[in-house]
BAFIZA-921265 format. One line per 2 residues: number of its first residue (from 0); their letters; for each residue x, y, z of N, C-alpha, C, CB. Coordinates in Angstrom, 2 decimals. Glycine has a CB too. Layout:
BEGIN
NUM) A) X Y Z X Y Z X Y Z X Y Z; ...
This chain:
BEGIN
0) XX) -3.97 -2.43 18.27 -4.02 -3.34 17.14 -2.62 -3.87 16.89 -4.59 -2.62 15.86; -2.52 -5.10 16.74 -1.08 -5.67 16.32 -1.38 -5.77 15.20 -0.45 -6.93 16.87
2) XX) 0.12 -5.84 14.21 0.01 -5.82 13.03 1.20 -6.39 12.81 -0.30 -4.67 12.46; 1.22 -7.05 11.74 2.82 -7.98 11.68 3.06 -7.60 9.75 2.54 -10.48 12.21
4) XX) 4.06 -8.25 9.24 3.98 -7.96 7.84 4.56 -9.18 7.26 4.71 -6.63 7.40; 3.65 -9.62 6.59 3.56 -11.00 5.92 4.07 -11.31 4.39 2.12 -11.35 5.95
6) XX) 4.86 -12.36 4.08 5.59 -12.51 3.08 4.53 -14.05 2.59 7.43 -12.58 3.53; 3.95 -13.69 1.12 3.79 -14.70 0.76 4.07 -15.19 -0.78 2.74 -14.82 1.17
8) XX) 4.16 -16.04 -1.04 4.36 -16.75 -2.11 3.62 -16.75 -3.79 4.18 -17.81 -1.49; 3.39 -15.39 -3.80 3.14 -14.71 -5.09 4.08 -14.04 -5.78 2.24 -13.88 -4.99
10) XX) 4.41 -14.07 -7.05 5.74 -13.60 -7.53 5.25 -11.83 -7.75 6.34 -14.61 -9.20; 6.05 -11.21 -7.65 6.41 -9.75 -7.25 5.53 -8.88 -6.56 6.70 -9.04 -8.32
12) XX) 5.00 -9.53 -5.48 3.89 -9.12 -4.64 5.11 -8.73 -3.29 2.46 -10.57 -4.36; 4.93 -7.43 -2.93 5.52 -7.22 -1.38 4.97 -7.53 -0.10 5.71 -5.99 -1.16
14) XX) 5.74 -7.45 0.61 4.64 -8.00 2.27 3.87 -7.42 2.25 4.99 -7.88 3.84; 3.08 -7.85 2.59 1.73 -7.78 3.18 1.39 -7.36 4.71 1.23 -9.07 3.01
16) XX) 0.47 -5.91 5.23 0.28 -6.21 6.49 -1.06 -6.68 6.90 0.62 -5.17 7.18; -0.84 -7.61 8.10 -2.03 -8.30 8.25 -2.07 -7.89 10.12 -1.89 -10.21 7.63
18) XX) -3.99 -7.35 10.25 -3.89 -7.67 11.75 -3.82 -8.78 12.36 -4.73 -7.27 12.33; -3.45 -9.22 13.61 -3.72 -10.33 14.90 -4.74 -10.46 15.46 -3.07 -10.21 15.96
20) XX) -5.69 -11.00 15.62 -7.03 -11.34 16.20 -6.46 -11.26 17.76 -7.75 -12.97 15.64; -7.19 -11.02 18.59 -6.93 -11.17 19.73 -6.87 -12.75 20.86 -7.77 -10.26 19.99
22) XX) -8.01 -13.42 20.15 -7.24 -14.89 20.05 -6.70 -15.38 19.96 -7.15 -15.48 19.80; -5.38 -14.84 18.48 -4.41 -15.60 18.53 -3.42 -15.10 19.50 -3.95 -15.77 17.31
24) XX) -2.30 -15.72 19.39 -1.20 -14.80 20.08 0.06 -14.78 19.35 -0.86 -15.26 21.52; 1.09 -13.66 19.87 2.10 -13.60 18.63 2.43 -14.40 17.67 3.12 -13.46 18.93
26) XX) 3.00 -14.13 16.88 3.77 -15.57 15.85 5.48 -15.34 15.73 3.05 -15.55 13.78; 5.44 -15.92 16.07 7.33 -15.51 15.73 7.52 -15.28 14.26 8.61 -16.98 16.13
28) XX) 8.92 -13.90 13.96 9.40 -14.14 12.61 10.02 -15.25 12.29 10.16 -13.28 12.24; 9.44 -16.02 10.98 9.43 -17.55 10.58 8.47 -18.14 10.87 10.35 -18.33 11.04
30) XX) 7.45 -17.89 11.53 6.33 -18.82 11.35 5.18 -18.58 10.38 5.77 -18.98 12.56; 4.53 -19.57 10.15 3.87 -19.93 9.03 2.41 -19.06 9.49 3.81 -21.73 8.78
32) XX) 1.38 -18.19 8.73 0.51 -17.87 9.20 -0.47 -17.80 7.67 0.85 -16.67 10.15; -1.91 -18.59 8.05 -2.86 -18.46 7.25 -3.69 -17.36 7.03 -3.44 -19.25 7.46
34) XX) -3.46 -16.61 5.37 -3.66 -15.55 5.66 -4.87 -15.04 4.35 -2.24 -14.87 5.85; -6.27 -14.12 3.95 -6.48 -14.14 2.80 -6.34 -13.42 1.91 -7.16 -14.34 2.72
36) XX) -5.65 -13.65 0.95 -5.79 -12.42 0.00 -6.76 -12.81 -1.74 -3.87 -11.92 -0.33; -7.46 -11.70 -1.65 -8.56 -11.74 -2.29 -9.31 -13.05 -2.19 -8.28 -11.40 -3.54
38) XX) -9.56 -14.00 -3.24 -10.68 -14.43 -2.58 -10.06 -16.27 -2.30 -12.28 -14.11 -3.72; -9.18 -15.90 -1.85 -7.98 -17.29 -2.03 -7.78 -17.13 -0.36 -6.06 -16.98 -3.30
40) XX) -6.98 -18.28 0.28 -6.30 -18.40 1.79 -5.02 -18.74 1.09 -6.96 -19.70 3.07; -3.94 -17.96 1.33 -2.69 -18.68 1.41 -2.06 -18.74 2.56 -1.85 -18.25 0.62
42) XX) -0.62 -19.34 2.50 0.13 -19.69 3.82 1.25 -18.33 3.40 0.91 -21.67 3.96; 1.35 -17.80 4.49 2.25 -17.03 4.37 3.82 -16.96 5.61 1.36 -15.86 4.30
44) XX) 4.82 -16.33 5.57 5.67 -16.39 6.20 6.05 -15.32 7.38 6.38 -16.57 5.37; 5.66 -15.03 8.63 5.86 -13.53 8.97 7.41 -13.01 9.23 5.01 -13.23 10.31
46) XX) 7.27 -11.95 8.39 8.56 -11.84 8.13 9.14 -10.03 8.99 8.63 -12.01 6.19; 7.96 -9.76 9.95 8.26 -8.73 10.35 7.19 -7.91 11.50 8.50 -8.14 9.15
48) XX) 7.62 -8.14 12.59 6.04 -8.22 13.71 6.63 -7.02 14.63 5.63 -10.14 14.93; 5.69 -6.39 15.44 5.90 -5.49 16.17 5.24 -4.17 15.83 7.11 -5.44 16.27
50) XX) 4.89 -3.96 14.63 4.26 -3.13 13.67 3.11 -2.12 14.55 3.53 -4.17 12.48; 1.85 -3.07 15.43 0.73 -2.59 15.80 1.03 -1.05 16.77 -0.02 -3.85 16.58
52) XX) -0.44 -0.74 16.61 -0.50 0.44 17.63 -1.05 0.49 18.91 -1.08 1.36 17.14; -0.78 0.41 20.27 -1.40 0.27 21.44 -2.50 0.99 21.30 -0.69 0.59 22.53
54) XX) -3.09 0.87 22.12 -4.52 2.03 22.58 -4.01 2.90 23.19 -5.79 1.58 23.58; -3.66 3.86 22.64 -3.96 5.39 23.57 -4.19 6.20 23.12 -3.17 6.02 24.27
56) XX) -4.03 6.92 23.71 -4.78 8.44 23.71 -4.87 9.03 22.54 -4.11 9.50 24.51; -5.59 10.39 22.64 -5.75 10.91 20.85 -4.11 11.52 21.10 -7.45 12.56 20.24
58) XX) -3.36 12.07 21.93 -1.54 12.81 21.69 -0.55 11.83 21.54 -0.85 13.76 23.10; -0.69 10.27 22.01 0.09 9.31 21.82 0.15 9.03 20.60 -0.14 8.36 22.47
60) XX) 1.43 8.41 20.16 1.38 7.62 18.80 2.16 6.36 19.10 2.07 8.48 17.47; 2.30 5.53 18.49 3.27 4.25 18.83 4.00 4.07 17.29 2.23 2.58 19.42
62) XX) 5.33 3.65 17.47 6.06 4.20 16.21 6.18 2.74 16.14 7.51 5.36 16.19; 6.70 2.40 14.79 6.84 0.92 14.17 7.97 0.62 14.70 6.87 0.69 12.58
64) XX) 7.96 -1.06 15.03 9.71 -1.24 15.12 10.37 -1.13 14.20 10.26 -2.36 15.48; 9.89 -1.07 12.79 11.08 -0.61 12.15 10.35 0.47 11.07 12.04 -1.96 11.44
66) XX) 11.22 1.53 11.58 10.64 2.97 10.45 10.48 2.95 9.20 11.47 4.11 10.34; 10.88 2.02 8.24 10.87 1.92 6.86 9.64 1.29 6.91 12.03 1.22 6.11
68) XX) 8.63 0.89 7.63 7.91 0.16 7.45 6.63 1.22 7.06 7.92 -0.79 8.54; 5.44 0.52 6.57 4.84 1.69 5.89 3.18 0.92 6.77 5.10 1.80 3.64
70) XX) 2.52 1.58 7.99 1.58 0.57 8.42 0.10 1.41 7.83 1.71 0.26 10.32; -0.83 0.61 6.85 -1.88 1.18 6.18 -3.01 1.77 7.72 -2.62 -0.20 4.93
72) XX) -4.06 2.31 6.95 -5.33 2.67 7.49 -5.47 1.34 8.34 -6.58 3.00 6.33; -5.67 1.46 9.90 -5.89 0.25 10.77 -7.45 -0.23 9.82 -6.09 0.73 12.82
74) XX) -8.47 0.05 9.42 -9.61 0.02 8.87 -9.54 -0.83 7.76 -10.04 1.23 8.61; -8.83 -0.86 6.96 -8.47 -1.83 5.54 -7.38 -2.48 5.80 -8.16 -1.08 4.12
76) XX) -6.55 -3.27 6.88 -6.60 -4.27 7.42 -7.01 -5.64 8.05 -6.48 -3.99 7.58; -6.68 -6.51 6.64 -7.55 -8.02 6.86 -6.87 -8.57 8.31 -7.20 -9.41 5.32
78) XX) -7.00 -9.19 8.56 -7.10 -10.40 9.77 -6.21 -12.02 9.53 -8.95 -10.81 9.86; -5.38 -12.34 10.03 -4.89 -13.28 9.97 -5.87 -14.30 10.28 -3.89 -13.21 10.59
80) XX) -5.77 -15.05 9.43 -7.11 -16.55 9.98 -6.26 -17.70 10.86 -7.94 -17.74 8.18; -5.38 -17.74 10.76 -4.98 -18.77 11.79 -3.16 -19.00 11.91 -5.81 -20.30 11.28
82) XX) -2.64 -18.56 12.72 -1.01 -19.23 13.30 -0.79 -20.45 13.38 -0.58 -18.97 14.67; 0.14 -21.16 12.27 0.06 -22.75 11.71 1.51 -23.00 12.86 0.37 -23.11 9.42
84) XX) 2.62 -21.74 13.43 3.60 -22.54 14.42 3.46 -21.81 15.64 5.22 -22.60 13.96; 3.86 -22.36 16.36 3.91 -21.99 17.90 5.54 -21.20 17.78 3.78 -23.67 19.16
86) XX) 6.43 -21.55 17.15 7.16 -21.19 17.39 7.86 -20.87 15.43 7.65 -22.08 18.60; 9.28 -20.06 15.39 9.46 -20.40 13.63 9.54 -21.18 13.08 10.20 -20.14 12.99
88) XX) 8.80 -21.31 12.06 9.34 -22.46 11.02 10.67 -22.23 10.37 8.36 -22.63 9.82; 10.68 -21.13 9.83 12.28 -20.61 9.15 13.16 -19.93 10.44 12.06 -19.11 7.69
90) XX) 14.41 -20.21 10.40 15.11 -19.06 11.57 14.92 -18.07 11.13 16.58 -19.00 11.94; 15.33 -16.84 12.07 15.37 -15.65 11.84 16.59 -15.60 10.69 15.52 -14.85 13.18
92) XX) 17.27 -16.24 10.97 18.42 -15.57 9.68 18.09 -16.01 8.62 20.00 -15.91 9.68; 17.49 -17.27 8.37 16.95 -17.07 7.20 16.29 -16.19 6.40 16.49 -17.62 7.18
94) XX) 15.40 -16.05 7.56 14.26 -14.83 7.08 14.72 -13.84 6.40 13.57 -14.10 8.16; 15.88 -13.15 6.96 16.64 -12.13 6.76 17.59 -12.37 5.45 17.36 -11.90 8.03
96) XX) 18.04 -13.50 5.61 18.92 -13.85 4.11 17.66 -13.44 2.77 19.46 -16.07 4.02; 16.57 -14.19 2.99 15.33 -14.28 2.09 15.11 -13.01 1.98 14.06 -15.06 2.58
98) XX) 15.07 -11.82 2.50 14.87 -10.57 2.35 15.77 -9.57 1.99 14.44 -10.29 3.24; 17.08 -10.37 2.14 18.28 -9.58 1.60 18.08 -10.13 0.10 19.93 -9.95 2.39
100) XX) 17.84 -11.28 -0.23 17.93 -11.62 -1.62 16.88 -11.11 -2.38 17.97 -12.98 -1.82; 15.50 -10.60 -1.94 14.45 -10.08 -2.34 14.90 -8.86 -2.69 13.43 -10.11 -1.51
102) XX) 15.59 -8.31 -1.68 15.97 -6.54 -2.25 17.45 -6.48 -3.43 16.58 -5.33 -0.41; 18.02 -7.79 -3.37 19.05 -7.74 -4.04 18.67 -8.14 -5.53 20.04 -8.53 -3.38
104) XX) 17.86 -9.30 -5.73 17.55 -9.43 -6.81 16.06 -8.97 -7.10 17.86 -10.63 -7.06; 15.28 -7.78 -6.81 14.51 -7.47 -7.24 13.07 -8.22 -7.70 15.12 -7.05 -7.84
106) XX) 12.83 -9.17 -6.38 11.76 -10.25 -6.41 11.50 -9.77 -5.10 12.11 -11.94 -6.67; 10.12 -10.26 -5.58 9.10 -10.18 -4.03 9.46 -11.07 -3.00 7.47 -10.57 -4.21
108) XX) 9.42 -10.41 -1.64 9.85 -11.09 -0.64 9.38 -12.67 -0.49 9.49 -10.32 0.41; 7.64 -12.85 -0.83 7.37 -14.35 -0.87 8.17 -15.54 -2.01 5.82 -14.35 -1.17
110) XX) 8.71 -14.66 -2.88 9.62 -15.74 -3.77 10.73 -16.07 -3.10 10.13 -15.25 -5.16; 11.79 -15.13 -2.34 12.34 -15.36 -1.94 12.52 -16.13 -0.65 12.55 -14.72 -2.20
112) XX) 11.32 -16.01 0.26 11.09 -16.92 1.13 10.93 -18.46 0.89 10.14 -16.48 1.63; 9.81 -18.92 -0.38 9.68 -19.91 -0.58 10.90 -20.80 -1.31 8.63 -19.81 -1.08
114) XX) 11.54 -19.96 -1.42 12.61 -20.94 -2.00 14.11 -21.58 -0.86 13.28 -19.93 -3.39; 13.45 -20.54 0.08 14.13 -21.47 0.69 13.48 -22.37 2.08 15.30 -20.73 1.01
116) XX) 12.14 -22.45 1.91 11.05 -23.44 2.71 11.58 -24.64 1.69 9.00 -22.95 2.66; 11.17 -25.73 2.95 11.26 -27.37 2.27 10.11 -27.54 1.28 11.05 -28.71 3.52
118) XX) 10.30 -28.90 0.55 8.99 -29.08 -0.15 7.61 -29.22 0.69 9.15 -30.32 -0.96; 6.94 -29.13 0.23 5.05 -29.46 0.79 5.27 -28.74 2.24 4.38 -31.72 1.08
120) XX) 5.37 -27.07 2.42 5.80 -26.64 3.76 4.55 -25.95 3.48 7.34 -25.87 4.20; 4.03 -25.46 2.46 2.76 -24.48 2.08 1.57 -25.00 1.90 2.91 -23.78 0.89
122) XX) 0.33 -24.73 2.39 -0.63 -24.80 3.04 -1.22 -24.70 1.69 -0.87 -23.91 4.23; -1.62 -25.88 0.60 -2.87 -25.12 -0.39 -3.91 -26.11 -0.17 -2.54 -24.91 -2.25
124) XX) -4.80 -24.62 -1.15 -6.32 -24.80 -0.61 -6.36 -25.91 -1.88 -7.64 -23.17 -0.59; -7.79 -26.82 -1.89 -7.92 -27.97 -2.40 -9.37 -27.49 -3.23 -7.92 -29.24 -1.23
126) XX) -9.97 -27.34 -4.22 -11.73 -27.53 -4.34 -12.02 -28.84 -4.16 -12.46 -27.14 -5.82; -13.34 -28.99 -3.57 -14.11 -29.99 -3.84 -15.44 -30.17 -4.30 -14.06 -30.48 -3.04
128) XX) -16.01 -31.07 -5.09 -17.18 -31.09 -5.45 -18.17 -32.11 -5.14 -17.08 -30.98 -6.51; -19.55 -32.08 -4.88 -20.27 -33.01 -4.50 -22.11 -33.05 -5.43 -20.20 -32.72 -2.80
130) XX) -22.17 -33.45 -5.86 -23.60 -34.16 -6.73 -24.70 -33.62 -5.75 -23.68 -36.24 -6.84; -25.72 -32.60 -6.04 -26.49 -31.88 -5.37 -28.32 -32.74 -5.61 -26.19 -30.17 -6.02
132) XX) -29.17 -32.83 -4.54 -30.22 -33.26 -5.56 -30.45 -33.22 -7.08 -31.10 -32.72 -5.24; -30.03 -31.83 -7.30 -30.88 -31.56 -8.62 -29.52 -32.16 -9.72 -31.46 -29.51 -8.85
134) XX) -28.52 -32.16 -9.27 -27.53 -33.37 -10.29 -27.93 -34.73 -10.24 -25.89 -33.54 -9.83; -28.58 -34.96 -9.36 -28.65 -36.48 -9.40 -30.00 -36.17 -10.69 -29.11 -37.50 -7.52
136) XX) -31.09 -35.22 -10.15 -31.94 -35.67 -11.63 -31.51 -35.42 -13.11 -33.25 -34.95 -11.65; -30.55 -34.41 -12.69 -29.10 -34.49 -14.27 -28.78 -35.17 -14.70 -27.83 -34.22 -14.37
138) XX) -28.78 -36.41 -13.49 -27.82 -38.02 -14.45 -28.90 -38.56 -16.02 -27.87 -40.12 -12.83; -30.18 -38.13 -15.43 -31.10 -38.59 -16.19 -31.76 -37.83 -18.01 -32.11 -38.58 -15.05
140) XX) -30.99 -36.69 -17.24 -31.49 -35.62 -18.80 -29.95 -35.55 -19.44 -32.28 -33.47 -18.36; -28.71 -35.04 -18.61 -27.37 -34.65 -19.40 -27.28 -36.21 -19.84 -25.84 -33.88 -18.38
142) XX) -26.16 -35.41 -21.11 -25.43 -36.75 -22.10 -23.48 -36.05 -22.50 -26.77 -36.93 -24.26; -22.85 -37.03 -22.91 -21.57 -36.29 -23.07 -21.11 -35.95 -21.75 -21.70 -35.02 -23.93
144) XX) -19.97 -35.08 -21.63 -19.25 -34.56 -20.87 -19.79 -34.17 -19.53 -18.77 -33.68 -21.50; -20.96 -33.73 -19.72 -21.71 -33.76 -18.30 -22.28 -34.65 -17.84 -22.55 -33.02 -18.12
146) XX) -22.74 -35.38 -18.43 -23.31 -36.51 -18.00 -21.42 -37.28 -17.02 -24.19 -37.54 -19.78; -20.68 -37.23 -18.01 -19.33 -38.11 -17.36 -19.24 -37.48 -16.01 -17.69 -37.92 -18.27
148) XX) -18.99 -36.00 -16.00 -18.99 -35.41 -14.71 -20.29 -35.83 -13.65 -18.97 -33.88 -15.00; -21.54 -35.79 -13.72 -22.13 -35.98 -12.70 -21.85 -37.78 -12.59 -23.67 -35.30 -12.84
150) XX) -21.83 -38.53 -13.31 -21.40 -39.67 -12.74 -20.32 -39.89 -12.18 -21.45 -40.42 -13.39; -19.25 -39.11 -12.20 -17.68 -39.38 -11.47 -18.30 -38.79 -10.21 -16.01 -38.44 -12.18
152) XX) -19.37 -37.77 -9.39 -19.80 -37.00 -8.55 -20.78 -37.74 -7.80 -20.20 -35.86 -9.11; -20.90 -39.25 -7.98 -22.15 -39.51 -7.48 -22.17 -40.62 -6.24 -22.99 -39.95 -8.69
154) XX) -20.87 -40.73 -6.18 -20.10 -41.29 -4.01 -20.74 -39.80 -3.54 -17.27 -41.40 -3.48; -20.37 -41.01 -2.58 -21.25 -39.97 -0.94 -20.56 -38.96 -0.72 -21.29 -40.71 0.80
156) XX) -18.52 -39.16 -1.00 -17.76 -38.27 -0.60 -17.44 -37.43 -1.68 -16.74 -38.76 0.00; -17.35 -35.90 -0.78 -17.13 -34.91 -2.21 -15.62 -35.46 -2.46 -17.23 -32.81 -1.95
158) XX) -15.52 -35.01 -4.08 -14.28 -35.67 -5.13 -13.57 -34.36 -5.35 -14.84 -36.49 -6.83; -12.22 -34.08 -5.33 -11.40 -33.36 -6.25 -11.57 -32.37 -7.11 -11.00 -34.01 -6.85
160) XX) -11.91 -31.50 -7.56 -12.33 -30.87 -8.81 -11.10 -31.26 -9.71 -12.61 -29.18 -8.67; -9.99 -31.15 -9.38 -9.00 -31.49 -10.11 -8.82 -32.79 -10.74 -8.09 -31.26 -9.46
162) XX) -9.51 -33.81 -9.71 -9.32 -35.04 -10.06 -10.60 -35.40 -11.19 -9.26 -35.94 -8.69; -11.77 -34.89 -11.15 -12.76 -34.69 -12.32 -12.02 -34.28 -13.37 -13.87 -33.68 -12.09
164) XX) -11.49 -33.41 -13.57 -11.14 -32.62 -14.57 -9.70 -33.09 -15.08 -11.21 -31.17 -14.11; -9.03 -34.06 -14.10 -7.93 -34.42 -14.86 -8.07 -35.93 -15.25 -6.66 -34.13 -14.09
166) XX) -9.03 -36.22 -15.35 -9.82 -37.50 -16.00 -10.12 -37.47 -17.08 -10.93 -37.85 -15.54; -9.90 -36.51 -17.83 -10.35 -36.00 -19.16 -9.21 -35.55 -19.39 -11.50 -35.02 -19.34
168) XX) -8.14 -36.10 -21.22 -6.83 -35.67 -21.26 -7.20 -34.93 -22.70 -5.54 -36.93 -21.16; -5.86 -34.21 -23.17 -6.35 -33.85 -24.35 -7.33 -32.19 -24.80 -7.15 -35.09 -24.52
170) XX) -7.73 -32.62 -25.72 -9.21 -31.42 -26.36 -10.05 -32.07 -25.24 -10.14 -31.69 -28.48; -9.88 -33.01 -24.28 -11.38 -33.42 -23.72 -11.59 -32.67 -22.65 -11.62 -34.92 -23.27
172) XX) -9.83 -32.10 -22.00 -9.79 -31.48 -21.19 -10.68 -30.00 -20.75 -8.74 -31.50 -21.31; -10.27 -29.37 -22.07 -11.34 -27.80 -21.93 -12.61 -27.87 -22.04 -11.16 -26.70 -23.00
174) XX) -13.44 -29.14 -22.84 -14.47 -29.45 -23.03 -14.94 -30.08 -21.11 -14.39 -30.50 -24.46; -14.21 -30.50 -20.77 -14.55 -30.82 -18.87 -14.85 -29.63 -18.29 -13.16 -31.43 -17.83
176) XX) -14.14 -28.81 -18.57 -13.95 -27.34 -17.39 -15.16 -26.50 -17.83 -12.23 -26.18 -17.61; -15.74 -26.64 -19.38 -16.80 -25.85 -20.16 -17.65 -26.57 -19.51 -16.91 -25.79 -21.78
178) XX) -18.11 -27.55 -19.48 -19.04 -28.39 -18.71 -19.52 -28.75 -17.41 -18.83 -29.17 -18.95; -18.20 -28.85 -16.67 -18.28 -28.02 -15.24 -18.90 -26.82 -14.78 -17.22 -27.70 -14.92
180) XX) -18.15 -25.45 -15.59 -18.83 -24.75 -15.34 -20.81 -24.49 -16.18 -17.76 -23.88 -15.46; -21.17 -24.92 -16.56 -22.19 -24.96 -17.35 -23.17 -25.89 -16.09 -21.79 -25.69 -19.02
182) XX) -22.40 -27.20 -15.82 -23.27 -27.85 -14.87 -23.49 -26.87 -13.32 -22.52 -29.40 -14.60; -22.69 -26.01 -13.38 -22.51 -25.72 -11.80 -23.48 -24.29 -12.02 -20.53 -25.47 -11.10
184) XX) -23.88 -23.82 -12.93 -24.60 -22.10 -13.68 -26.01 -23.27 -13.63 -23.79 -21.13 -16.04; -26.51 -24.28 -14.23 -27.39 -24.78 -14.72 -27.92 -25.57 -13.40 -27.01 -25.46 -15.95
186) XX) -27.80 -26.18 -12.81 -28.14 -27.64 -11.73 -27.51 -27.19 -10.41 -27.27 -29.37 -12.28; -26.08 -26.39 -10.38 -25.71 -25.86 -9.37 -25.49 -27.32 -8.34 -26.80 -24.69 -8.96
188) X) -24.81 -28.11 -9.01 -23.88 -29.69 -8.51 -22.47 -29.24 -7.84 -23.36 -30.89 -10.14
């Protein structure tokens, strides 16, 4: 099992270890790797590879490349979903600066990484929404706020959730997101 240890961009969260699919193939430290934690995908940074354990025997063991490292139950080990570089995105010394500043100022390694990635270098996830049969017969019974929502929903292409919801400014705003969710429990749009 390879196992690498992943830095991502949650404030006082520590690396993360994540296995390698056998599909993919290494990632260099500094490259960008899509990774999930709980029920989210983020982009994360690998900030420390070599970790895994070969196959052998029940008397063999394979020791970490680096001993401070702490590698969990191979069994409760998620899976990397996808290697975004072929090669690093950050140099190695960066990496290493970013991790000296993590232990120096007492922040999680992904803060310290991301601050020193360029802008728009991180991978976020987007919702989208799309008008289901049974919304379209919604257009005809809802009024108010839902009614606005299934009509902003009713192009062919799914829309934004954000962009629904930031169409509505103000008190109109929480009254969108109450209604959203109400349309999506009720009609399931």
């Amino acid at each position: 099992m390879r196992l690498i240890r992943v830095a991502v961009p949650v404030p006082a969260l520590e690396a993360l270890t994540y296995h390698i699919p056998d599909e993919l193939g290494d990632p260099a430290i500094g490259a960008r790797v899509l990774v999930p934690l709980g029920k989210r995908t983020l982009t994360g940074v690998v900030i420390e590879s070599g970790l895994g354990t070969r196959d052998s025997g029940p008397d063999e063991t394979s020791e970490p490349a680096n001993p401070e490292s702490r590698i969990p139950d191979p069994g409760s080990v998620k899976s990397v979903l996808d290697i975004l570089d072929a090669s690093a995105f950050l140099p190695a010394d960066v990496v290493a600066l970013a991790a000296w500043v993590s232990e120096y100022y007492a922040c999680g390694p992904g803060e310290a990484v991301a601050a020193a990635m360029p802008p728009r270098a991180w991978v976020e996830s987007e919702r989208y929404a799309q008008i289901t049969a049974a919304g379209g017969i919604g257009l005809l019974t809802e009024r108010g706020a839902r009614l606005e929502i299934l009509e902003a929903l009713t192009g062919e292409k799914p829309v934004r959730v954000d962009a629904v919801l930031g169409s509505r400014r103000g008190s109109h705003a929480a009254a969108t997101g109450s209604a959203c969710r109400g349309l999506r429990q009720r009609i399931d749009c």
